[in-house]
Residue, then its C-alpha position, 0 to 999 in steps of 0.5 A: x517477461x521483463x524484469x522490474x529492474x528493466x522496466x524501471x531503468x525503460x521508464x527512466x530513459x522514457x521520462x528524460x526523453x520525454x522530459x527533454x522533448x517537453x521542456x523543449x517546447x515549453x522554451x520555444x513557447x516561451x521564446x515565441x511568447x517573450x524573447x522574440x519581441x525583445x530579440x526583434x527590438x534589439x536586432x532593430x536598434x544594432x541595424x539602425x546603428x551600423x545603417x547610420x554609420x554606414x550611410x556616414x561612410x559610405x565610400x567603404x561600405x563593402x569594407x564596413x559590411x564585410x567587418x560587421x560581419x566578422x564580429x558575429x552577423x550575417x548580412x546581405x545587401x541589395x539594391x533597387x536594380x536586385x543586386x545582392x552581395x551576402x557578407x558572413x556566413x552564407x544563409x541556409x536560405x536564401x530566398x526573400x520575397x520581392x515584396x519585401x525587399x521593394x518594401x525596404x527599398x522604399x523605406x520600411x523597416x522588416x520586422x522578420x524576427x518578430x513575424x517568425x511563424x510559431x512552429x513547435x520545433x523550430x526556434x526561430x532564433x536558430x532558424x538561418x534563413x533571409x527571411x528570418x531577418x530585420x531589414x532597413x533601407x540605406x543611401x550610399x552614394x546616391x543609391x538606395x540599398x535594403x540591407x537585411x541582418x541577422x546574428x551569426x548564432x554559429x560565430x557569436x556562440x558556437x563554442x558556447x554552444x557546444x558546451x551547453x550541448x556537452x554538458x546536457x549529453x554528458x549529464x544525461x548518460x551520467x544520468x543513466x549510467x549511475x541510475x542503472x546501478x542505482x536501480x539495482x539497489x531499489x530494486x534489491x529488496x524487491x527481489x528479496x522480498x519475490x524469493x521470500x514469498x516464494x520460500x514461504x508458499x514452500x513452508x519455510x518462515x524464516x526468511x528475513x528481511x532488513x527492516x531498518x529502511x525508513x521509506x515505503x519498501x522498509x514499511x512493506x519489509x515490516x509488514x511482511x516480516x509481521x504477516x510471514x510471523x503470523x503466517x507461521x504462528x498460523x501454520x503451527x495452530x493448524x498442525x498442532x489443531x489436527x494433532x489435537x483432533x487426531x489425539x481426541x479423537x484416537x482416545x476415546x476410539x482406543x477406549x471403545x474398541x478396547x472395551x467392544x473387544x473384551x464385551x465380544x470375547x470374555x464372559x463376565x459378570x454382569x456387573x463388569x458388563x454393565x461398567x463397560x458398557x458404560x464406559x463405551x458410552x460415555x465415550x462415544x458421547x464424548x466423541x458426538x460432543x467434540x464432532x459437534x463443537x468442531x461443527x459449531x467452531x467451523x460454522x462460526x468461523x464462516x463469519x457475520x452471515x451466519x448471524x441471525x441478530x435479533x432483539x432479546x432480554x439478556x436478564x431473561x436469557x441468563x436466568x435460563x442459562x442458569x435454570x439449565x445448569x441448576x441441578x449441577x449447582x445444587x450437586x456442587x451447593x454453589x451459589x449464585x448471585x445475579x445482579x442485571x438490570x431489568x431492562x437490559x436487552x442485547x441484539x445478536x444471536x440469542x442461541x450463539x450468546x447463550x451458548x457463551x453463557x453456557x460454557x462461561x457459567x459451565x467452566x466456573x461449576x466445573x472448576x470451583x470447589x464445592x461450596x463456593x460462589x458465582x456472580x453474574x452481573x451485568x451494566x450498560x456503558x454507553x453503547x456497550x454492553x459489559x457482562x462479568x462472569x465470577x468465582x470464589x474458586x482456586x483461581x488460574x495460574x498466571x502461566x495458563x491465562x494467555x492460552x485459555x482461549x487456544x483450541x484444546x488447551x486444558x489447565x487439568x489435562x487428567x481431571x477435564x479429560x475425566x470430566x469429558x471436557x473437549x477443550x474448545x468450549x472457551x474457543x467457541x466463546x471468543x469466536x461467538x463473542x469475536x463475531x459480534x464485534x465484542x471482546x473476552x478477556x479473563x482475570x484470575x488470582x490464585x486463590x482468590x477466583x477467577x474472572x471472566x468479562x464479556x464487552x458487546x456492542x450494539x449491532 
């Protein structure tokens, strides 16, 4: 398998080629498509020149030809008779059609440069070959002469040449050498990041990444250090969920079998039966009330398509939550007081809500001092809905507010373990308030009560 390192530094090599190759052939059409025309004109005007000085002196026409030449040209020279002389560098082809030099003989101008075919990788401005020339008719000595021209691109820039070609090789291979070490720190943090993954599907969260990069990989060094955080906020919930259940569950079946033992093997009174009896029932109703919270906590967690969403009367709904929990108001003499408009209506899950509604309600008639108060109330904002759930209670130290919601968490231990309080109830709420887009949020002074804010949306 190839390492990213060795892909990035295969593609770079692939993109200069690449990149070469195409400006190459965006030169050459720009080379066919304006210089040619230009290079052919100006060709013309230099051989029309050297053919009028020839023709002035054309008693040293051999000499003339052989010292233009000399300064960068390449030339041949034929006459009406097929006689050719080469002056210059030798043209890597040499042949011309018969045509054209009959054509030039009896006065046309050849316009080879600018009649180059256009091919893809071959400019013609290199391309030495007599056809690729510009010919013009000369008279010397009463004879007719074609006379066909071109630079010698080696004589006139050789040197230049060279040293364009020096400096785009020596470019390229720089190029690649600093980029192949230059890759190796873009690619660094990916590999810190592949072994963090790694240490992390083996249960180690610890590992750090430098997050002080400003561009994408130290965005994605944040983000994962933000996902590993939670992963292990996540990790020890679950340990600490099935601590909790083991623990829950340990308690009550100590107690029952504890209890079985002695019924199974003492003889005592009746009434020492009858509490113990009692108390085996009161914890196995503990242990059927947790089975079936963490049922419920289970099926809400398997999110929106358990919802069965329906119109309904939040007024009418409240007031059954509290019809339900009326005997154990009248127990504590807590009183309500109810404020929600008469039209009021929510869409949701109606047993899921009033399940929140029970637990939130519940909470406040556990909690509370007897004698104490209630309010429920209720108002439309908008398009959501905002449901208050106060006491006149002792109120919830500060320390306890931000782990109210967390599974099994209790604010009393001893008192809420009497109570058979399992501890998920405030869970169960958020998870069911969570699933209907809303939020929960709790306020408590101490000594003064506690509040509890439901806000829904509309679904």
């Amino acid at each position: 398998m190839k390492s990213i390192y060795t892909r990035v530094f295969l593609i770079t090599i692939g993109t200069v080629l690449f990149s070469s190759l195409f400006a190459f052939l965006l030169s050459n059409v720009y080379y066919h498509v304006k210089l040619k025309p230009y290079n052919d004109n100006k060709l013309t005007e230099i051989t029309q020149t050297i053919r009028s000085y020839a023709e002035e002196h054309s008693k040293d026409l051999t000499e003339y030809l052989t010292n233009t030449a000399a300064i960068g040209y390449e030339l041949y020279l034929v006459d009406d008779q097929g006689n050719g002389t080469f002056f210059g560098r030798p043209f890597r082809e040499k042949e011309i059609a018969q045509e054209t030099v009959l054509a030039v003989l009896a006065g046309g101008v050849y316009h080879g440069v600018g009649q180059f075919p256009t091919k893809p990788f071959i400019t013609g401005f290199f391309d030495n070959s007599l056809t690729n020339t510009i010919g013009v008719p000369i008279q010397a000595e009463g004879k007719t002469y074609a006379l066909f021209l071109r630079p010698d691109v080696v004589l006139q820039f050789g040197e230049l040449r060279i040293f364009f070609a020096l400096i785009g090789a020596l470019t390229v291979c720089c190029s690649l050498i600093f980029f192949l070490f230059s890759t190796r720190f873009v690619v660094r943090p990916i590999t810190d990041l592949t072994e963090a993954t790694k240490r992390m599907a083996e249960g180690h969260f610890q590992h750090k990444l430098p997050e002080k990069r400003k561009d994408e990989i130290g965005q994605l060094a944040v983000h994962f250090g933000k996902m590993s955080r939670e992963l292990e906020r996540t990790e020890q919930a679950r340990q600490q969920f099935v601590s909790n259940v083991s623990h829950e569950i340990q308690s009550p079946l100590t107690s029952i079998q504890g209890f079985a033992q002695v019924l199974a093997d003492s003889e005592l009174p009746n009434d020492e039966l009858k509490r113990y009896a009692e108390v085996i029932a009161q914890e196995s109703r503990r242990l059927s009330r947790l089975g079936k919270e963490l049922l419920t906590l289970s099926a809400i967690e398997q999110g929106k398509e358990g919802l069965k969403v329906r119109r309904f009367s939040l007024k009418a709904q409240l007031r059954e939550a509290l019809l339900v929990l009326e005997w154990q108001l009248e127990q504590k003499e807590l009183a309500v007081s109810f404020a929600v408009p008469d039209g009021l209506e929510l869409t949701g899950d109606e047993v899921l809500l009033m399940q929140v509604w029970m637990n939130l309600l519940g909470n406040a008639i556990q909690h509370i001092p007897a004698g104490c108060s209630i309010q429920v109330k209720a108002e439309r904002i908008g398009s959501r809905t905002i449901l208050r759930f106060s006491d006149t209670g002792e109120g919830i130290d500060a320390e306890h507010l931000p782990y109210l919601f967390d599974r099994f968490y209790r604010v009393d231990e001893a008192r809420e373990r009497r109570s058979g309080s399992t501890g998920l109830g405030l869970s169960i709420a958020l998870k069911i308030v969570q699933l209907h887009g809303g939020t929960l949020a709790v306020e408590s002074t101490r000594g003064e009560g506690t509040t509890f804010t439901v806000e829904l949306p509309d679904l």
